[in-house]
PDB file of N, CA, C and O in Angstrom:
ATOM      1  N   UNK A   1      94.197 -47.569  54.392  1.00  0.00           N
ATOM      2  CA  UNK A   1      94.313 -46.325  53.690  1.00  0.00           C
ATOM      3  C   UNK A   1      94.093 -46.546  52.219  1.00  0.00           C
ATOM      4  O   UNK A   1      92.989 -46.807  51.739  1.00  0.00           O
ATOM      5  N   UNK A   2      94.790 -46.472  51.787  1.00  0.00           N
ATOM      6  CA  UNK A   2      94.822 -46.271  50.072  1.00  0.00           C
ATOM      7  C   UNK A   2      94.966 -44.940  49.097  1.00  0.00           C
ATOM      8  O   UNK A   2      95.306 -43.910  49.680  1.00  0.00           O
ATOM      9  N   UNK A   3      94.756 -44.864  47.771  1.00  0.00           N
ATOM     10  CA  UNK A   3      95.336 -43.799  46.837  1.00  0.00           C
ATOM     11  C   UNK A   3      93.776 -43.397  46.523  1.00  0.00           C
ATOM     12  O   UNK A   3      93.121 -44.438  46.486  1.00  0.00           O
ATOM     13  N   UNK A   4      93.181 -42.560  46.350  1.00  0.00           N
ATOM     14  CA  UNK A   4      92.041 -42.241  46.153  1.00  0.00           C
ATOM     15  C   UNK A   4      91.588 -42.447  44.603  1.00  0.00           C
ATOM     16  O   UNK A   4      90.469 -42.744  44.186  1.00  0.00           O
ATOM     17  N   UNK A   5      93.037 -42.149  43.718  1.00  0.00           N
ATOM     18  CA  UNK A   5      92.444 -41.902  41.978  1.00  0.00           C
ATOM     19  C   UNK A   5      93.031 -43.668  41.709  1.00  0.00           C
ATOM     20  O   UNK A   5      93.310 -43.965  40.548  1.00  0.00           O
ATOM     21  N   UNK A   6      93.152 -44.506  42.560  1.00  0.00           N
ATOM     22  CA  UNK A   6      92.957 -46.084  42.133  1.00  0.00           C
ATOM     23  C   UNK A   6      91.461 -46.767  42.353  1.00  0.00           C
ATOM     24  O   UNK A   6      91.203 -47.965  42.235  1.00  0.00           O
ATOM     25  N   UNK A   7      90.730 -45.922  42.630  1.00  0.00           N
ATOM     26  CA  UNK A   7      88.911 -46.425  42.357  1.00  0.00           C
ATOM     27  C   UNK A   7      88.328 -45.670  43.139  1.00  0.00           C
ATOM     28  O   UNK A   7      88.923 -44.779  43.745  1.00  0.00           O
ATOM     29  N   UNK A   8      86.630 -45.984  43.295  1.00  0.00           N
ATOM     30  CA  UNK A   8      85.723 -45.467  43.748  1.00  0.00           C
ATOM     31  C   UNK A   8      85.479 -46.255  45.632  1.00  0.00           C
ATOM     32  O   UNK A   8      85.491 -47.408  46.062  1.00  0.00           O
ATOM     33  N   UNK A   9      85.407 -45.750  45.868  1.00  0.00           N
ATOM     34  CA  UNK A   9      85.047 -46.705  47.070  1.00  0.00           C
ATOM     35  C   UNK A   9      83.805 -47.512  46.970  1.00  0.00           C
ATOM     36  O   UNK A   9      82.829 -47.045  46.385  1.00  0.00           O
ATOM     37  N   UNK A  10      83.785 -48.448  47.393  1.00  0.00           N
ATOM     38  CA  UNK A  10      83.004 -49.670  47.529  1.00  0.00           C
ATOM     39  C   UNK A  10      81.991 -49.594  45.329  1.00  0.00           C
ATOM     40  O   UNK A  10      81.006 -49.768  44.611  1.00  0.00           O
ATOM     41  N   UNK A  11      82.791 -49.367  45.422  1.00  0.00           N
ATOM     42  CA  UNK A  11      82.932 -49.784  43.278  1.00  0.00           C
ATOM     43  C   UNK A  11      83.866 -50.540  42.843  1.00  0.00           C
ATOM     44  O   UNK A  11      83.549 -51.391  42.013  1.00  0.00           O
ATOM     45  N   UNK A  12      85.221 -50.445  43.264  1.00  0.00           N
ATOM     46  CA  UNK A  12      86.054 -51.142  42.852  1.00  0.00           C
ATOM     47  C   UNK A  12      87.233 -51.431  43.842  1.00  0.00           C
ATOM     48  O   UNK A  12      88.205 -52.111  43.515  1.00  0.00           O
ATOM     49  N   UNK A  13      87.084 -50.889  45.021  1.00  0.00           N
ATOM     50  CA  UNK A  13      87.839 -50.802  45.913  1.00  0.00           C
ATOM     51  C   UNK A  13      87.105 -50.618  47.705  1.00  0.00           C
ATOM     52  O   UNK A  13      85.963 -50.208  47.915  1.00  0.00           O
ATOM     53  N   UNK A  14      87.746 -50.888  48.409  1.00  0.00           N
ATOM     54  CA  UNK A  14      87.143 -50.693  49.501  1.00  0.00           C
ATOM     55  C   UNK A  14      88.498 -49.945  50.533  1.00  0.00           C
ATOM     56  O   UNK A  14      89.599 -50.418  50.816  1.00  0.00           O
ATOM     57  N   UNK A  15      87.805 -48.480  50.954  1.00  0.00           N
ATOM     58  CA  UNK A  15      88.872 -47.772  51.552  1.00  0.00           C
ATOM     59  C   UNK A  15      89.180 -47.867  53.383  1.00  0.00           C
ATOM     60  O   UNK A  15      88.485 -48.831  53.702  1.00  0.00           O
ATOM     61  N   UNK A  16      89.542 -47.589  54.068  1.00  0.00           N
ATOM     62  CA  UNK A  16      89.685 -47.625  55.510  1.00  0.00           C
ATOM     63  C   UNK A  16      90.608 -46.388  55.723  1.00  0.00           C
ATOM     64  O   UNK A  16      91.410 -45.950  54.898  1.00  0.00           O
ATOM     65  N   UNK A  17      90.386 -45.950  56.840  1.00  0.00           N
ATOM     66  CA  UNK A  17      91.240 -44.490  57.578  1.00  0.00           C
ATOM     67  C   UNK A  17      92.376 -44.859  57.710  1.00  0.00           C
ATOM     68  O   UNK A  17      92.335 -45.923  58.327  1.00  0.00           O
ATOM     69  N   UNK A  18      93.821 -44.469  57.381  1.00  0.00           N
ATOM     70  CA  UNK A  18      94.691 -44.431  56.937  1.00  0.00           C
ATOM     71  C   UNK A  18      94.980 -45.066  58.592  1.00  0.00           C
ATOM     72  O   UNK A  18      94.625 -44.297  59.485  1.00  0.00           O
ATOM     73  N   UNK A  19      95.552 -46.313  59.006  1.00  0.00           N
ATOM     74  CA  UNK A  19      96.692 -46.648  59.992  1.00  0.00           C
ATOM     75  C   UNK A  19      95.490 -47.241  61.088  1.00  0.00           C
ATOM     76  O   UNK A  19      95.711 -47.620  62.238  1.00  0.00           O
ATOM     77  N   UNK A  20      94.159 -47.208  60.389  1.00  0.00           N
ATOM     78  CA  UNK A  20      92.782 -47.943  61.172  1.00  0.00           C
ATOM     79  C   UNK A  20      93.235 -49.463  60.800  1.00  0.00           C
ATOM     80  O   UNK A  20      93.354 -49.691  59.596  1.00  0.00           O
ATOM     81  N   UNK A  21      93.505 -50.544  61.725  1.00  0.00           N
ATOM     82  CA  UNK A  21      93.832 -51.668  61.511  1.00  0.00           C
ATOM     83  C   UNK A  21      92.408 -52.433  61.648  1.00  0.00           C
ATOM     84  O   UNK A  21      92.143 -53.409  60.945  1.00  0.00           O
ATOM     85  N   UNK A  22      91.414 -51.844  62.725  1.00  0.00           N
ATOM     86  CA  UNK A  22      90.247 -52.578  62.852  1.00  0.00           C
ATOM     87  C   UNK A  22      89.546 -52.426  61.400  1.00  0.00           C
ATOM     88  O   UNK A  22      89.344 -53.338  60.598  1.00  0.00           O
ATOM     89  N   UNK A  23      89.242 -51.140  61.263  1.00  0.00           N
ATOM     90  CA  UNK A  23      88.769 -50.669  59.523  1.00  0.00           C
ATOM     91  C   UNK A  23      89.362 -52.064  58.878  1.00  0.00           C
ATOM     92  O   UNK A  23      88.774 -53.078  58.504  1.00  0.00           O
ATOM     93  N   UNK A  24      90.712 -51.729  58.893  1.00  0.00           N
ATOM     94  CA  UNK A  24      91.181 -52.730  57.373  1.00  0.00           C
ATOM     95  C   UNK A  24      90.554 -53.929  57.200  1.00  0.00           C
ATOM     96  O   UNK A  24      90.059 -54.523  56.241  1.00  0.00           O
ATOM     97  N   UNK A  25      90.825 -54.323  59.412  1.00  0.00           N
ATOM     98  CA  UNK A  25      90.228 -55.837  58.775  1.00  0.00           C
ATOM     99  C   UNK A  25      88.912 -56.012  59.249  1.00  0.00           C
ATOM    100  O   UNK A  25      88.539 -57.124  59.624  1.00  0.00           O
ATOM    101  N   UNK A  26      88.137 -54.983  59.272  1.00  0.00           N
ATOM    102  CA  UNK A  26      86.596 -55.056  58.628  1.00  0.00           C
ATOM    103  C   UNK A  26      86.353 -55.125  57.224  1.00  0.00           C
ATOM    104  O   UNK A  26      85.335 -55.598  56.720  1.00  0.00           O
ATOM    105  N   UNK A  27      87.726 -54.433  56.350  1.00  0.00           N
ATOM    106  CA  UNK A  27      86.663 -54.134  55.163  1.00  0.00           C
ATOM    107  C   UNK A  27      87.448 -55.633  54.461  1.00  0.00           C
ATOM    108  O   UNK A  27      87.106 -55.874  53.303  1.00  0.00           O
ATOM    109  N   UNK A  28      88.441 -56.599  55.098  1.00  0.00           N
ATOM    110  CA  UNK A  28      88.964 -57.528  54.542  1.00  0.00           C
ATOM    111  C   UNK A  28      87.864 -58.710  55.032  1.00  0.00           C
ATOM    112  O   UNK A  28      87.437 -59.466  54.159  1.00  0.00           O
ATOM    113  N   UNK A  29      87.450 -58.858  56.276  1.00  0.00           N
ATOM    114  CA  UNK A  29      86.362 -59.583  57.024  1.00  0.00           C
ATOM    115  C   UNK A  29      85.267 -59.613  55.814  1.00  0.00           C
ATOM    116  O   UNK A  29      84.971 -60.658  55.234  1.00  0.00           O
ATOM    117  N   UNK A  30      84.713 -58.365  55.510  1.00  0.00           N
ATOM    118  CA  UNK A  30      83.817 -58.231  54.597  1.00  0.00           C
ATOM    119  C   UNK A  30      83.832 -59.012  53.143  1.00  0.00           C
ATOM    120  O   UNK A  30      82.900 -59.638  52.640  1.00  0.00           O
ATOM    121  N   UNK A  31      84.855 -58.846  52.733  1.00  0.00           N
ATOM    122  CA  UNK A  31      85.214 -59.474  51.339  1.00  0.00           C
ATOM    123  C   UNK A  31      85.388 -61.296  51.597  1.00  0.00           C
ATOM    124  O   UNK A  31      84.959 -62.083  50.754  1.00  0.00           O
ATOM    125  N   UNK A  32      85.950 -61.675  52.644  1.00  0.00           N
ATOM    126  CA  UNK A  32      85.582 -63.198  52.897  1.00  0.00           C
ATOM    127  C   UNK A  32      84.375 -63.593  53.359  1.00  0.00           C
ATOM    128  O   UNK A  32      84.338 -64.796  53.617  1.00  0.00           O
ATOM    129  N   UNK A  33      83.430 -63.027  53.543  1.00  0.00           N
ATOM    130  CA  UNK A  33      81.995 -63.206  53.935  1.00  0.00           C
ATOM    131  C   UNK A  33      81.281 -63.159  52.529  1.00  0.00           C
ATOM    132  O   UNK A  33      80.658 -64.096  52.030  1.00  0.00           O
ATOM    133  N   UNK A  34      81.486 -61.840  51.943  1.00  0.00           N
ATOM    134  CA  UNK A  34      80.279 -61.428  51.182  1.00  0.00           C
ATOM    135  C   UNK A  34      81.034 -61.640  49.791  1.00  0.00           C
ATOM    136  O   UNK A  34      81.954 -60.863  49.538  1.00  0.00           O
ATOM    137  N   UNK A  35      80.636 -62.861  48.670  1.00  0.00           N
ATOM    138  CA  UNK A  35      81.394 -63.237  48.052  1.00  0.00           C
ATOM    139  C   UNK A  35      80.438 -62.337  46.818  1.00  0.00           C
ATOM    140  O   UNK A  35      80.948 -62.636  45.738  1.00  0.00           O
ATOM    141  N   UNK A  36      79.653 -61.688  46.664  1.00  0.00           N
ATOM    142  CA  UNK A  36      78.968 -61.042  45.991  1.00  0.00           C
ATOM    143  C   UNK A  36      79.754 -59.566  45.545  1.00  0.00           C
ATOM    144  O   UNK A  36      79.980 -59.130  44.416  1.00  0.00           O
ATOM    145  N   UNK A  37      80.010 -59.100  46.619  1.00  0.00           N
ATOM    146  CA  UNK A  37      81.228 -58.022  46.748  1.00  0.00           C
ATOM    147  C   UNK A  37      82.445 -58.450  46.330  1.00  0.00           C
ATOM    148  O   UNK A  37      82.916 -58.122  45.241  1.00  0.00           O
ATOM    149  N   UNK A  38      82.820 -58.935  46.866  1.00  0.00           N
ATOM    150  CA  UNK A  38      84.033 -59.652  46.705  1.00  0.00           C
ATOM    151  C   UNK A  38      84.132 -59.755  44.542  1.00  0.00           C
ATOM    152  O   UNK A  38      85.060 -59.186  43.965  1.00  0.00           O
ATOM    153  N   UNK A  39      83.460 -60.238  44.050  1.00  0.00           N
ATOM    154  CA  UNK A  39      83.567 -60.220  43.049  1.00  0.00           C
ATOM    155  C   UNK A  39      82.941 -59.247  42.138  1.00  0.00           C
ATOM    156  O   UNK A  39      83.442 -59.076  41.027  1.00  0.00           O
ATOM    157  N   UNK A  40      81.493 -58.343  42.641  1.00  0.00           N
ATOM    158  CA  UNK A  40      81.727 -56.867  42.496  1.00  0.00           C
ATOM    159  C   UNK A  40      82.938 -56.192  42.205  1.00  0.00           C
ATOM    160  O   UNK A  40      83.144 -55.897  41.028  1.00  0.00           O
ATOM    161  N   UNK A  41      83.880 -55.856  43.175  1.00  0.00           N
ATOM    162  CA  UNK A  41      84.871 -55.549  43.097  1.00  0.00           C
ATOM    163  C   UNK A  41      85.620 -55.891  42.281  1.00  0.00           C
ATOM    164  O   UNK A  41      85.883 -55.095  41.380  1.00  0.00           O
ATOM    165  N   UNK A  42      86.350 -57.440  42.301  1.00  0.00           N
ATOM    166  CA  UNK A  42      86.805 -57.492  41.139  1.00  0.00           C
ATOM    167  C   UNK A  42      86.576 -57.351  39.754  1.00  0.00           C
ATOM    168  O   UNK A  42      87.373 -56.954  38.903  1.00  0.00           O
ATOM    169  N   UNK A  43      85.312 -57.746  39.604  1.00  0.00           N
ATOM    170  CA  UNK A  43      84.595 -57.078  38.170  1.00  0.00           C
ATOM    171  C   UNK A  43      85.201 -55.630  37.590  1.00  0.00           C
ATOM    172  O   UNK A  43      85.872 -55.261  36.626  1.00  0.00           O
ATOM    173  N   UNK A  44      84.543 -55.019  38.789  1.00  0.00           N
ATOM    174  CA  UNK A  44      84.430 -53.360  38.234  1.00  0.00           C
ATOM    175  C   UNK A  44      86.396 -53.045  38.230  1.00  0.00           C
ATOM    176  O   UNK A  44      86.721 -52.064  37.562  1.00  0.00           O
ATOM    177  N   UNK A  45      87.344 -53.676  38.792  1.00  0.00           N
ATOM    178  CA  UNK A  45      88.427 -53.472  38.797  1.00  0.00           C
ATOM    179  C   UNK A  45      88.966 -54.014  37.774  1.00  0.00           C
ATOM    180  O   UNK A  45      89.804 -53.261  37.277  1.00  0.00           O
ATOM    181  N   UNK A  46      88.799 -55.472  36.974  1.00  0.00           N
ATOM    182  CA  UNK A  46      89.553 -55.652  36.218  1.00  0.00           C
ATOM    183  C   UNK A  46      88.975 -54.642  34.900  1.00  0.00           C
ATOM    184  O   UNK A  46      89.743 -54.232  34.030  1.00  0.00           O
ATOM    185  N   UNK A  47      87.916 -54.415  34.915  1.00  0.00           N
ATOM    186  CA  UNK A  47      87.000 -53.143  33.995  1.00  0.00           C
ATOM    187  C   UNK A  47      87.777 -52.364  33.939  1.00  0.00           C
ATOM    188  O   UNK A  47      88.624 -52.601  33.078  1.00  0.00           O
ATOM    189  N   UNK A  48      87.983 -51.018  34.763  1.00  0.00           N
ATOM    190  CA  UNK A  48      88.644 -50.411  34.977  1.00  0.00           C
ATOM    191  C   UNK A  48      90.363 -50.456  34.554  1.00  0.00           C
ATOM    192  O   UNK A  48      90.834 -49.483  33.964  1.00  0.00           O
ATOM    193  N   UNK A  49      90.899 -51.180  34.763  1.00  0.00           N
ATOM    194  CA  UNK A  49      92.259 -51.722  34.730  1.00  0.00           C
ATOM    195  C   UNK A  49      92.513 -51.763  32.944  1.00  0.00           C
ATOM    196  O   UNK A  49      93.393 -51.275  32.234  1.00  0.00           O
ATOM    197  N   UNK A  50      91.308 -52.574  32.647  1.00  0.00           N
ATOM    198  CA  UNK A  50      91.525 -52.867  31.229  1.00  0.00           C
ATOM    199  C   UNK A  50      91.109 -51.563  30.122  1.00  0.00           C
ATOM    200  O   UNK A  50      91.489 -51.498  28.953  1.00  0.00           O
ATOM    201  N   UNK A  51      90.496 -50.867  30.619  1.00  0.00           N
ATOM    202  CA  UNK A  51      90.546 -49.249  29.913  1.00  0.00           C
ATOM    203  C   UNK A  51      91.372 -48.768  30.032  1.00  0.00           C
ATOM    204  O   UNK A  51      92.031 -48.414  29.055  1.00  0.00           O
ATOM    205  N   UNK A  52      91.832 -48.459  31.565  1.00  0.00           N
ATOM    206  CA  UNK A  52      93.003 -47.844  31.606  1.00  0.00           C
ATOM    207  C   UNK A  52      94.345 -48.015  31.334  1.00  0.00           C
ATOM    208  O   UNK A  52      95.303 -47.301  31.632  1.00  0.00           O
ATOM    209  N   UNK A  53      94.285 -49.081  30.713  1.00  0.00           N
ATOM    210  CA  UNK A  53      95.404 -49.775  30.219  1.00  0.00           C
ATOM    211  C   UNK A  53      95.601 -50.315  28.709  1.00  0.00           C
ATOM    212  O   UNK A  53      96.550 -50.870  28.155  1.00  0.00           O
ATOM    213  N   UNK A  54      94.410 -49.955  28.303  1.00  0.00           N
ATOM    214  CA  UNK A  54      94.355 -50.145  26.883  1.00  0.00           C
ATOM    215  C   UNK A  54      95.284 -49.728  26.041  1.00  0.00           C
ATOM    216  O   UNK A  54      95.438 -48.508  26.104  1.00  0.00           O
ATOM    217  N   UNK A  55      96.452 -50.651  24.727  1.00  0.00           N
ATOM    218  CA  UNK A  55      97.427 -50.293  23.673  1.00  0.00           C
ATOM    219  C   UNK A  55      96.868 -49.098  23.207  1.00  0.00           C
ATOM    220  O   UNK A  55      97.710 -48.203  23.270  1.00  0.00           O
ATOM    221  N   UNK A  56      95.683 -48.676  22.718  1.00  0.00           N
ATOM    222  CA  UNK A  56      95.696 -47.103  21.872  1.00  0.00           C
ATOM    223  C   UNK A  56      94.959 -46.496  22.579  1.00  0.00           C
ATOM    224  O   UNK A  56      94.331 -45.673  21.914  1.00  0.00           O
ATOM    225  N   UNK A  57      94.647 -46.478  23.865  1.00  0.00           N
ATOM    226  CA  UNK A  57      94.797 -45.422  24.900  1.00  0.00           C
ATOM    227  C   UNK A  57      96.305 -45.027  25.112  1.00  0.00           C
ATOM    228  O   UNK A  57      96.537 -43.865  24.777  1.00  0.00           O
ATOM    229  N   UNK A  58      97.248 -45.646  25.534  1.00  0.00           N
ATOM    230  CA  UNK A  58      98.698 -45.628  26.177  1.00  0.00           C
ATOM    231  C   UNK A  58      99.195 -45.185  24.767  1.00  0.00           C
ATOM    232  O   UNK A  58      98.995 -43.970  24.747  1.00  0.00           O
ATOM    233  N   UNK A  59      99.707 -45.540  23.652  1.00  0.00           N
ATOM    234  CA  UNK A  59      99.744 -44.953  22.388  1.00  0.00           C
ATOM    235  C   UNK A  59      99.575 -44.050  22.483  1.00  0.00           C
ATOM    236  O   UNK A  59     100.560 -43.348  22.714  1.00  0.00           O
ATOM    237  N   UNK A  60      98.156 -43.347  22.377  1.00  0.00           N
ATOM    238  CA  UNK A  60      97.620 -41.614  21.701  1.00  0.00           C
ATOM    239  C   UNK A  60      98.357 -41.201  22.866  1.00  0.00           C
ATOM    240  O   UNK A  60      99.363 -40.548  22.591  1.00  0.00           O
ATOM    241  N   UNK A  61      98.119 -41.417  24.223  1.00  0.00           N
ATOM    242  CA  UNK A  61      98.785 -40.769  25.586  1.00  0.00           C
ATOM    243  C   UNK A  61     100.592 -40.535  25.142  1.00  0.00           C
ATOM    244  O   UNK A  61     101.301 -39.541  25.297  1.00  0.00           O
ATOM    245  N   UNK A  62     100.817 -41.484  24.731  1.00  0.00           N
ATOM    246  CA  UNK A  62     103.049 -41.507  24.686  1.00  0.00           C
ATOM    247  C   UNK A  62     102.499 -40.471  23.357  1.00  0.00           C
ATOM    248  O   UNK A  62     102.735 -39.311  23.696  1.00  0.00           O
ATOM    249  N   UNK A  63     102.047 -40.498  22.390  1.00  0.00           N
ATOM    250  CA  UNK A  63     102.112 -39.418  21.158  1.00  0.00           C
ATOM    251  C   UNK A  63     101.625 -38.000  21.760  1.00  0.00           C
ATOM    252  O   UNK A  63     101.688 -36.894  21.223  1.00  0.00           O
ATOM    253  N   UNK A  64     101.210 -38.292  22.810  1.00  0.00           N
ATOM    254  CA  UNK A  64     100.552 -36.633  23.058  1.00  0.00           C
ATOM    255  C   UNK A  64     102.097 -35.733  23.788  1.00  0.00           C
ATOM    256  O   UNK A  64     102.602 -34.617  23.669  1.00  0.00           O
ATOM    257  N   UNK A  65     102.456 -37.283  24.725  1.00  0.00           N
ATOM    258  CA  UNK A  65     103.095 -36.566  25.424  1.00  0.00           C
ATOM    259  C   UNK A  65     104.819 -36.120  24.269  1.00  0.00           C
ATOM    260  O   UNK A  65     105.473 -35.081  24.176  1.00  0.00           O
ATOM    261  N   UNK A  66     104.930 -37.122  23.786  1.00  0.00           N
ATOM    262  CA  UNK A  66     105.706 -36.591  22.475  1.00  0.00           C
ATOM    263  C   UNK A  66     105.938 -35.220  21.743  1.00  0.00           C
ATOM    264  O   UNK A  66     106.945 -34.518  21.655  1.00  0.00           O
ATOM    265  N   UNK A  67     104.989 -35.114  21.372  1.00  0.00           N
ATOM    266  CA  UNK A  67     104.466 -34.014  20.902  1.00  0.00           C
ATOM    267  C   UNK A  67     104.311 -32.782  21.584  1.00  0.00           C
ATOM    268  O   UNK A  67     104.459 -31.688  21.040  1.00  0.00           O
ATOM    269  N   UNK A  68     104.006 -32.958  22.803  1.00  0.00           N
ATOM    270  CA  UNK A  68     104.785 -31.814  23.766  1.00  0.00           C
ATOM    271  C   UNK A  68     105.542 -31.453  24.159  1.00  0.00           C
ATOM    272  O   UNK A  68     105.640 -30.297  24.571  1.00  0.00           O
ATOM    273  N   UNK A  69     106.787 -32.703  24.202  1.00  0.00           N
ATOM    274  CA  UNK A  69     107.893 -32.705  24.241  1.00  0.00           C
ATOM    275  C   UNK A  69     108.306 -31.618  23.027  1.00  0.00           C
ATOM    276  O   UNK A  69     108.898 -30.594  23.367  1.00  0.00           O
ATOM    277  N   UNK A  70     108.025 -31.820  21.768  1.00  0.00           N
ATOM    278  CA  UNK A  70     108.840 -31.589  20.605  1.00  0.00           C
ATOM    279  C   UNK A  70     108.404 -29.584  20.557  1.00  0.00           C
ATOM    280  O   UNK A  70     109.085 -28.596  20.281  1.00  0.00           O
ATOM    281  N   UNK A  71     107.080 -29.763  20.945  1.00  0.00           N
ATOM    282  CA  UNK A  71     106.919 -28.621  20.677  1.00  0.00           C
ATOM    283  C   UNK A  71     107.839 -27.591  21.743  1.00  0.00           C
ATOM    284  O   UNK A  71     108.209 -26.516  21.271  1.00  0.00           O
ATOM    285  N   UNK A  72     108.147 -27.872  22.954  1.00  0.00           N
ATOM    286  CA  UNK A  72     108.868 -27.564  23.787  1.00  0.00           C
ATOM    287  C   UNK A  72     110.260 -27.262  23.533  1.00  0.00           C
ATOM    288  O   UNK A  72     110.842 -26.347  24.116  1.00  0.00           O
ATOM    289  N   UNK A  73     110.865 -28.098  22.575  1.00  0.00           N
ATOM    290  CA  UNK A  73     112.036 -27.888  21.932  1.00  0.00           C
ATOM    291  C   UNK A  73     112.714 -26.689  20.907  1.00  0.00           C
ATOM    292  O   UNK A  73     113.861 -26.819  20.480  1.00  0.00           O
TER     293      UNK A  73
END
């Protein structure tokens, strides 16, 4: 299964039908075979990870949400 807004399928993640055990371990089969993917994936994930996680991304985000707070008050 998986969370849909934690990546793209087969971009940074590889998805399977929620409680499909053959799926899973096809798409895990896949990643020990195909070491090209395999690090595809991780590429585009630690990418991802590291934007979305960026100090003055998370910053402006806590000041926005601040600031809505206050105005709320």
């Amino acid at each position: 299964g998986g969370m849909s807004e934690l990546g793209n399928d087969k971009e940074s993640i590889l998805y399977f039908p929620k409680g499909d055990y053959v799926s899973c371990a096809h798409q895990i089969i896949r990643l020990l075979i195909d070491n090209n993917l395999a690090k595809c994936l991780s590429d585009n994930s630690i990418d991802i990870a590291t934007k979305r996680n960026s100090s003055s991304i998370a910053s402006c985000r806590q000041m926005e949400i601040y600031n809505d707070i206050l105005l709320k008050c």
